[in-house]
N, C-alpha and C positions, 0 to 999 in steps of 0.2 A: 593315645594317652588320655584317660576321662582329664576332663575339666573342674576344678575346685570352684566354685561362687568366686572367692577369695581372690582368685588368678582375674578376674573379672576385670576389664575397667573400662569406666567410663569416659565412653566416646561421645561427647558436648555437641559436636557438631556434624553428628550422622544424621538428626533428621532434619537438621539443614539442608544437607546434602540430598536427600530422598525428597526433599518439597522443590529441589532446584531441579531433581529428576523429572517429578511430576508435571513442573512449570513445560520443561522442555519436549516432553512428550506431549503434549498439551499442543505445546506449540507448534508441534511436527503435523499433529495432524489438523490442524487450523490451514497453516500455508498448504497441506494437501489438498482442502477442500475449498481454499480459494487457487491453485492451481485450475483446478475440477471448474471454477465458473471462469477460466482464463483460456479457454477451449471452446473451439467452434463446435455446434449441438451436432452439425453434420457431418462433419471432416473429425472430427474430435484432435484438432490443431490446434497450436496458438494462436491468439487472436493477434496479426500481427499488421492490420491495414484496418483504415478509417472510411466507412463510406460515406461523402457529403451529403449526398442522395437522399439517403435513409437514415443518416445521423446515428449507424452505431460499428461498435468494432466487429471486423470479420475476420476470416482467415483467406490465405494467399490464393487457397485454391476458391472459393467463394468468389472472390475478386475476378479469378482468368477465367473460371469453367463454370460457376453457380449458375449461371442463366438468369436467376432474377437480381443480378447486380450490372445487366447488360448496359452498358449506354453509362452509368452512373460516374460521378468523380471520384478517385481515392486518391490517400496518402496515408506514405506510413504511419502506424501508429509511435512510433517511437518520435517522431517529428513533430505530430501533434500534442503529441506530451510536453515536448520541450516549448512547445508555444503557450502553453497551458502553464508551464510551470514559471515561465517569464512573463505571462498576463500575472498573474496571482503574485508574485514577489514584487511587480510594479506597483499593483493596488495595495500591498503590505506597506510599503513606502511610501505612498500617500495617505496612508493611515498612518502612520506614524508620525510625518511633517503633520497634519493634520491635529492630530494629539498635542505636538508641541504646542502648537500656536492655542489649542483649548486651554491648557496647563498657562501658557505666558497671560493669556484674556485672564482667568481665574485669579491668579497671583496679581495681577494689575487692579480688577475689581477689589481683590482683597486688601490692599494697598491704601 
């Protein structure tokens, strides 16, 4: 059936809709391309083990068969992360106690 102008109506919140598209395809292909640097260059794996050695993330086969990671220390990376993320929340918290007492000195001075 053709379409009258008239029959028309407006839709407010389509290109809301098409910028929340755009965001999200946006986004797809961001976490693609950090996927893409979360792969061993050789193995094209996840980087799923820490080498102490050489101080960076590998993959699992790197670790048992690479040949230049012979002799070296690892641990998962998933472990080291959780260490990582409870050093950083410790130090948050002392920045914060930290703060307070800057904030009471301030208020004191100001007193």
């Amino acid at each position: 059936a053709p379409l009258q102008l008239r029959e028309l109506v407006n839709c407010r919140w389509a290109e809301e809709v098409t910028q929340q598209l755009d965001t999200l395809q946006l986004c797809n292909l961001t976490k693609h391309e950090e996927n893409e640097k979360d792969k061993c260059e050789n193995h094209h794996e996840k980087l799923s083990v820490f080498c102490w050695t050489c101080k960076k993330c590998i993959c699992h086969q790197c670790a048992l068969w690479g040949g230049m990671h012979g002799g070296h220390t690892f641990n998962p990376l998933a472990e080291i992360y959780e260490q990582h993320v409870t050093k950083v929340n410790e130090e948050v918290a002392k920045l914060r106690r930290r703060l307070m007492e800057l904030i009471s000195l301030v208020q004191e001075v100001v007193r």
